[in-house]
C-alpha positions as CSV (number, residue, x, y, z in Angstrom):
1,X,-24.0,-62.7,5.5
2,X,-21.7,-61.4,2.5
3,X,-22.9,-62.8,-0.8
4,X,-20.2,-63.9,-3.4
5,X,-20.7,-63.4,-7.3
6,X,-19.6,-66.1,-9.3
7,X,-19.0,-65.4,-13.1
8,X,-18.4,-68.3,-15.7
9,X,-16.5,-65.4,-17.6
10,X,-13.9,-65.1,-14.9
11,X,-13.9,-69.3,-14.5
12,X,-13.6,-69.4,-18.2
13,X,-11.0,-66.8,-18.5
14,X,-8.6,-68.2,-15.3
15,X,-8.6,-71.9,-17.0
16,X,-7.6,-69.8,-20.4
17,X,-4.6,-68.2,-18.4
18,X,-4.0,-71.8,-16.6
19,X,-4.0,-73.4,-19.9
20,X,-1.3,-71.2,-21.3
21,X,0.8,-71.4,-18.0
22,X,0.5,-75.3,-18.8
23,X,1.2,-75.2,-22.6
24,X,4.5,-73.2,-21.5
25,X,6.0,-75.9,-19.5
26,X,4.5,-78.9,-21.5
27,X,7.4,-76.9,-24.4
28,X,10.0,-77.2,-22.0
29,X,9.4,-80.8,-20.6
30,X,8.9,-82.2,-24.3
31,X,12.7,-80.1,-24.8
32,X,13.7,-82.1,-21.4
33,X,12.2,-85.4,-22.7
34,X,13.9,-85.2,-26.0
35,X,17.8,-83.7,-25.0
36,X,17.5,-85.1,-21.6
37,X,18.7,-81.7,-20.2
38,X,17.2,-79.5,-18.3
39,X,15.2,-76.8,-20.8
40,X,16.7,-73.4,-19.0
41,X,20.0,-73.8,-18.2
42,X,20.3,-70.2,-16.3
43,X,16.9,-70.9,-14.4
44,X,17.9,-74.6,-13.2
45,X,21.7,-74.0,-12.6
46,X,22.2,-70.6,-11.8
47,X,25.8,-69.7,-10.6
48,X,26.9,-73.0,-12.2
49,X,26.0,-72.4,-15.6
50,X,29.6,-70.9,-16.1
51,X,31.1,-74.2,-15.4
52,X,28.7,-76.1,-18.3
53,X,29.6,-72.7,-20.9
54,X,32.9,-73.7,-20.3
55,X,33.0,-77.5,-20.9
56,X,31.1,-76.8,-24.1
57,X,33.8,-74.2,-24.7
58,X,36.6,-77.0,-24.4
59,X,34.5,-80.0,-26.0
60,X,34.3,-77.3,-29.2
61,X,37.5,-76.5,-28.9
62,X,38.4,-80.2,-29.1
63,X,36.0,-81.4,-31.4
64,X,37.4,-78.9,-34.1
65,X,41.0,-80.2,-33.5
66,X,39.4,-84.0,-33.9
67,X,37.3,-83.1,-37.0
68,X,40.9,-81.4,-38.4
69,X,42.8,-84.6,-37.7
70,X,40.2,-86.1,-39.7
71,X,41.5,-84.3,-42.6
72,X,45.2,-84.8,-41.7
73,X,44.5,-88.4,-41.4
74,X,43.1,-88.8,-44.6
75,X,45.8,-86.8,-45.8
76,X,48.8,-88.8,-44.9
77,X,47.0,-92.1,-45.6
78,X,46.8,-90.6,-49.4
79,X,50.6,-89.8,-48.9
80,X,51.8,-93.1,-47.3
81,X,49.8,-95.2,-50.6
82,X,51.7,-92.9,-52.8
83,X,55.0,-93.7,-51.5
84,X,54.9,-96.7,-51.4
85,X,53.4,-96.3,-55.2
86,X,56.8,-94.3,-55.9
87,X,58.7,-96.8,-54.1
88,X,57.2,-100.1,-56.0
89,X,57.9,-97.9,-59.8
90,X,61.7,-97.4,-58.6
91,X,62.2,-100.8,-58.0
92,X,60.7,-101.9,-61.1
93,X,62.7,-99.8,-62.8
94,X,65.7,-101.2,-60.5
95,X,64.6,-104.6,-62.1
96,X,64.7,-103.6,-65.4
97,X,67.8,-101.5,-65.6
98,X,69.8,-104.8,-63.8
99,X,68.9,-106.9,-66.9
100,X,69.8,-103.9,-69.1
101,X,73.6,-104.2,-67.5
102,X,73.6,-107.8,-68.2
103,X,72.7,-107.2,-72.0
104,X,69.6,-109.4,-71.6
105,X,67.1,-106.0,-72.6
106,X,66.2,-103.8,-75.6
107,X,67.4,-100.0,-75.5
108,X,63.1,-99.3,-76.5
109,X,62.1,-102.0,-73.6
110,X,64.8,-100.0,-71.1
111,X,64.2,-96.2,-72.7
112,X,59.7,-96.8,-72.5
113,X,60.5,-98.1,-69.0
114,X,61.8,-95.1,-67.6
115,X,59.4,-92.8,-69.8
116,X,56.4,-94.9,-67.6
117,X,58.5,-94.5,-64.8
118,X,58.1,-90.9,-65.4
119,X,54.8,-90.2,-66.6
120,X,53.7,-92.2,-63.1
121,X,55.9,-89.9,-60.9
122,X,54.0,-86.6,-62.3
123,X,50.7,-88.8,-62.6
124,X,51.2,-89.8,-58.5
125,X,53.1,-86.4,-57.1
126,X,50.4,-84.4,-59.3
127,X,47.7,-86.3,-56.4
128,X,45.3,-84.0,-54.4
129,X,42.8,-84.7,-51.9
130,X,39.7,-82.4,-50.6
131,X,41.1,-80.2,-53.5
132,X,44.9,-80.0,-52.0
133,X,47.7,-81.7,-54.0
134,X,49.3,-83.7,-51.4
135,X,52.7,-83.1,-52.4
136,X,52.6,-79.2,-53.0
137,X,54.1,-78.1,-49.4
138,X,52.3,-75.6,-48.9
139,X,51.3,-74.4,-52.2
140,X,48.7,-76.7,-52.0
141,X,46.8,-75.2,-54.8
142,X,49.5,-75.6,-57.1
143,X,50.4,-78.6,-59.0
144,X,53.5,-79.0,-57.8
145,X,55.4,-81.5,-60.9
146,X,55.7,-80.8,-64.6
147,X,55.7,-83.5,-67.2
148,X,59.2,-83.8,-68.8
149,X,58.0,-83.8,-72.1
150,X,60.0,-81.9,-75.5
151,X,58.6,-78.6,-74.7
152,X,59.3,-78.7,-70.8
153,X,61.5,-76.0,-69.2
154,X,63.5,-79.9,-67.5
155,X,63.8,-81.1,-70.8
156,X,65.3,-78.3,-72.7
157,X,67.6,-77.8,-70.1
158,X,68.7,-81.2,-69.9
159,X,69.3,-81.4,-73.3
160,X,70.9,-77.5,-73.3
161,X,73.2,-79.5,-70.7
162,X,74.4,-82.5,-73.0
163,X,75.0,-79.8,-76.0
164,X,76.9,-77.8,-74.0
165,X,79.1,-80.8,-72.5
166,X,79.9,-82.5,-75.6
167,X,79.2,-79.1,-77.9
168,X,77.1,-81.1,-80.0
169,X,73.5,-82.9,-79.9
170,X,72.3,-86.0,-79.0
171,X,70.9,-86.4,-82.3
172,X,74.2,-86.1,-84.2
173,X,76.3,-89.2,-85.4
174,X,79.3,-87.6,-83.2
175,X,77.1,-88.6,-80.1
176,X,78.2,-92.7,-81.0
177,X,81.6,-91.9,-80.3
178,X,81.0,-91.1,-76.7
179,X,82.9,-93.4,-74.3
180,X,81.2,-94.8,-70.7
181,X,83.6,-92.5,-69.2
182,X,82.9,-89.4,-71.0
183,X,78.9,-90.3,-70.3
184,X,79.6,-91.0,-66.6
185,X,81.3,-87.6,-65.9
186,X,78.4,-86.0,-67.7
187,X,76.0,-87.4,-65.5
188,X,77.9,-86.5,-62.1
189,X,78.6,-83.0,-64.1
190,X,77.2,-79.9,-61.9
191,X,74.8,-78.8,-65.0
192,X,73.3,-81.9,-65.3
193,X,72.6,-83.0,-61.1
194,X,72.2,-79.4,-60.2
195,X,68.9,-80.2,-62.5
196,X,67.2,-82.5,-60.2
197,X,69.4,-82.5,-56.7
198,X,70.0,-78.7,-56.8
199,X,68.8,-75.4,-57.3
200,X,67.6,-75.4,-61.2
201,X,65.1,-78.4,-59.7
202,X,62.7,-75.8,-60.1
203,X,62.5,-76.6,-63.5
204,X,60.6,-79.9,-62.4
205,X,58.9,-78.4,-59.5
206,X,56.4,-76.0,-58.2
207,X,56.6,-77.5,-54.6
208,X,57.9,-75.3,-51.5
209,X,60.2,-76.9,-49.1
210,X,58.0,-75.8,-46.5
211,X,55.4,-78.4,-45.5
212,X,52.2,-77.8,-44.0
213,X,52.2,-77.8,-40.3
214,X,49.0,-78.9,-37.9
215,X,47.7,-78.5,-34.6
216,X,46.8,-82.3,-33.9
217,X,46.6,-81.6,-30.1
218,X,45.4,-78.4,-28.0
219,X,49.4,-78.2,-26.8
220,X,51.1,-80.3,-29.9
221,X,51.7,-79.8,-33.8
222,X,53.1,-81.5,-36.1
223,X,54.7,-81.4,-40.0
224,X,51.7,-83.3,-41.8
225,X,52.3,-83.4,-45.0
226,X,55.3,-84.3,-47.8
227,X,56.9,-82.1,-50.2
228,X,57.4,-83.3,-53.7
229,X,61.2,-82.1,-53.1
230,X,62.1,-84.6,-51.1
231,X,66.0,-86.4,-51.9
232,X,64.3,-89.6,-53.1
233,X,61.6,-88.0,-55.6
234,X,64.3,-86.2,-57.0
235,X,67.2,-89.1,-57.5
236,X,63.8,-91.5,-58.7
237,X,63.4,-88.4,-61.7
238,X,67.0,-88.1,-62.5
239,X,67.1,-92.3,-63.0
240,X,63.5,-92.2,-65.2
241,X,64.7,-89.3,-66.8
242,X,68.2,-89.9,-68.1
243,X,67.2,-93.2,-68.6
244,X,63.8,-92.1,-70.7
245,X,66.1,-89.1,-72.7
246,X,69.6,-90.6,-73.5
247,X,68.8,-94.2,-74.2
248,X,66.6,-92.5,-77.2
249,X,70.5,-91.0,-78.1
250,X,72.5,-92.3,-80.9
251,X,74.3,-94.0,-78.0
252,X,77.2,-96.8,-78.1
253,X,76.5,-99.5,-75.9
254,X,79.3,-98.5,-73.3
255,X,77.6,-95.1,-73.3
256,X,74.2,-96.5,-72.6
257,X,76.2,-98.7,-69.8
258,X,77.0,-96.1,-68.0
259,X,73.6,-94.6,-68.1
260,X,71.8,-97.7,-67.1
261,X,74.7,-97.8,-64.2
262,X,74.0,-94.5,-62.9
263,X,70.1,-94.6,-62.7
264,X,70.2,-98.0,-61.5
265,X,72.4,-96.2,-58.3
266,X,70.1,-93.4,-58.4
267,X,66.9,-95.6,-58.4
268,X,68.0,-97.7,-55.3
269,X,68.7,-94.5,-53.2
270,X,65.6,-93.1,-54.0
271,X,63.8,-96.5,-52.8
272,X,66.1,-96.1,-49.4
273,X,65.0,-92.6,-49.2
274,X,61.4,-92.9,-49.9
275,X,61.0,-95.7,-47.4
276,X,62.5,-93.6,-45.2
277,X,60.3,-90.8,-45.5
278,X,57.5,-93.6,-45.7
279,X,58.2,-94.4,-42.2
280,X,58.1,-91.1,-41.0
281,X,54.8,-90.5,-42.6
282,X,53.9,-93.5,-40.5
283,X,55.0,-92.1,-37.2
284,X,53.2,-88.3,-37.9
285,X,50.1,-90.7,-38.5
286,X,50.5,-92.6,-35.4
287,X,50.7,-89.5,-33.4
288,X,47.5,-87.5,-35.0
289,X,45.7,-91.0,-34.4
290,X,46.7,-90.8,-30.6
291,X,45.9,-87.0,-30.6
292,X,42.6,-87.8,-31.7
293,X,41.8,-90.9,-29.6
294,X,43.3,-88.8,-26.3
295,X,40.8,-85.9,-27.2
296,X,37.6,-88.0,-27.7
297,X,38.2,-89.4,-24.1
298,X,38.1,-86.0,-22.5
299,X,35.1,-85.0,-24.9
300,X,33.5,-88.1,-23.2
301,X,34.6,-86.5,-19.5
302,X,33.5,-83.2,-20.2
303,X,30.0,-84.7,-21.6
304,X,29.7,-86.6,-18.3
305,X,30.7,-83.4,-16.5
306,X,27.7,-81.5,-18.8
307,X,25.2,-84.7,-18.0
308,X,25.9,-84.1,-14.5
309,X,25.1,-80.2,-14.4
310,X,22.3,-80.4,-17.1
311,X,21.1,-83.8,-17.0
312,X,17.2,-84.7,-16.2
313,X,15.6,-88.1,-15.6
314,X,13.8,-89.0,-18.8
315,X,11.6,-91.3,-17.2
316,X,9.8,-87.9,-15.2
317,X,10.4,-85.5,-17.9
318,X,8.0,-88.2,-20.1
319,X,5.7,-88.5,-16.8
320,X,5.6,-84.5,-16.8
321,X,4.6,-84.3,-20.3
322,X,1.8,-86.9,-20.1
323,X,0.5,-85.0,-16.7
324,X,0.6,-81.4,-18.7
325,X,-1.3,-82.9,-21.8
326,X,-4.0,-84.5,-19.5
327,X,-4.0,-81.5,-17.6
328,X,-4.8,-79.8,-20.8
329,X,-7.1,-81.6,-22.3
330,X,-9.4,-81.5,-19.3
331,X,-9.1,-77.8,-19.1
332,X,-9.8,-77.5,-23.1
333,X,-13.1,-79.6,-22.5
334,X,-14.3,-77.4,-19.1
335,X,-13.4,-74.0,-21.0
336,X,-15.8,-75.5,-23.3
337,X,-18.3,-76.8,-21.0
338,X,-18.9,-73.1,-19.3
339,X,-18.7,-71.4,-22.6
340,X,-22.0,-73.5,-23.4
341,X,-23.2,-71.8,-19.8
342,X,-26.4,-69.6,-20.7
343,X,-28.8,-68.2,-18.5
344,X,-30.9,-67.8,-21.3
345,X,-31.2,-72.4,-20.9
346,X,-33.0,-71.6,-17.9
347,X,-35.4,-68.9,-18.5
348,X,-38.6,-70.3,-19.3
């Protein structure tokens, strides 16, 4: 007969090394219980784990186009309101430069319109959002309008333009004697509209031409943004402006005529042009809205895709955790129990 030793050290010291085997997986089923995936993707898929790396590849990769859009949206939301802001200040000044033709307004009422007219064109191109000025192109960190005020590089030049024209200022009594004619082929002169519809418009603005483009789709981008040199911000500054600078003149009324004539022209191309460009702001933010809403539907695929690979029941994975902390707890309280073991109880 072969007599077996039993030790309550080695008892004791198998429920400590079962104990931490349990306390190990009761981790990972509380992490299955909580994500309702599986805790160790490489032991529980193997092979297959490539294919859940790469849909969380592509649901990043699409998330940071979506979060992006995001941006863009707001963006060109900021950009729509401030056309149609632009567009609403041209046709006020529209208003009142059609009751200046009739006679019916003051030179002041006409000349403070268009210096408001102004002062809200900077105020509104001069916008930026998340820290960009929406209107910079892509000089975003550069205000891209400067105020037309008497030191101004515009100004001087504008008024360098009507010295030059009529070889004296408009400050001087001479400037009375000018006819609607005379005032009308200033206006359409080349050193007066290269100012705002050509080159020396870089007195006025910092803005590039170039506008920012953005990826709104894994195989699509798109121009996202408006450019303070746009055809109808320019004709709305040459109206406020000649408007704001020459009816402050020692003007005759014909003179001022023809001013009020040639910005009220001016103002209602640049309401045609901005509506224009209004629209197409509209259709950029139509597509980045699609983008966005086509990209959150396969986010949702791939995420089904992932649930399928990784997914556990979270009905078990609770079950599993309430078994392992039972399991515990009973082997806490015998560990406990055979430590008190002593055969120094039973000695008498």
């Amino acid at each position: 007969m072969k007599a077996v030793s039993v030790s309550s050290a080695a008892i004791s010291n198998a429920l400590r090394y079962s104990n931490a085997r349990m306390q190990v997986d009761l981790v990972k089923a509380m992490k299955e219980m909580d994500t309702s995936r599986v805790a160790d993707l490489g032991l529980a898929l193997g092979a297959r784990s490539a294919q859940s790396i790469n849909f969380h590849r592509d649901i990043d990769r699409l998330q940071g186009i979506v979060d992006s859009n995001a941006l863009v949206t707001s963006r060109l939301s900021s950009t729509q309101a401030a056309l149609g802001n632009l567009s609403d200040f041209a046709q006020n000044l529209m208003s009142v430069l059609t009751t200046a033709i009739s006679g019916d307004a003051a030179a002041t009422t006409v000349r403070d319109t268009g210096t408001a007219t102004l002062q809200s064109l900077t105020s509104i191109l001069n916008t930026s959002v998340n820290g960009e000025y929406l209107f910079a192109g892509i000089n975003t960190d550069t205000k891209p309008l400067a105020d037309f005020s008497a030191t101004s590089a515009a100004k001087i030049a504008f008024e360098t333009a009507f010295t030059n024209f009529f070889t004296f200022s408009q400050t001087d009594l001479q400037a009375a004697n000018i006819t609607a004619a005379q005032m009308t082929d200033f206006l359409n002169d080349p050193s007066v509209t290269d100012q705002f519809l050509g080159a020396d418009w870089a007195n006025w603005s910092s803005a590039t031409d170039q506008t920012i483009t953005s990826r709104i789709a894994l195989s699509d981008t798109s121009q996202t943004s408006v450019s303070a040199n746009i055809d109808g911000v320019r004709k709305l500054a040459m109206a406020a402006a000649i408007i704001s600078d020459l009816f402050d003149a020692n003007l005759s009324d014909g003179a001022r005529q023809a001013v009020a004539q040639r910005a009220l022209s001016l103002a209602g191309e640049a309401v045609s042009d901005l509506t224009q460009t209004q629209a197409q702001t509209g259709i950029i933010e139509k597509r980045v809205s699609d983008a966005s809403d086509r990209m959150n539907m396969q986010i949702d695929l791939f995420n089904r895709h992932i649930l399928d690979l990784e997914g556990v029941d979270g009905y078990e994975a609770a079950n599993r955790v309430n078994d392992l902390v039972a399991h515990i707890q009973t082997s806490y309280a015998l560990t406990a129990r055979i430590q008190q073991l002593s055969l120094l109880n039973f000695l008498t």
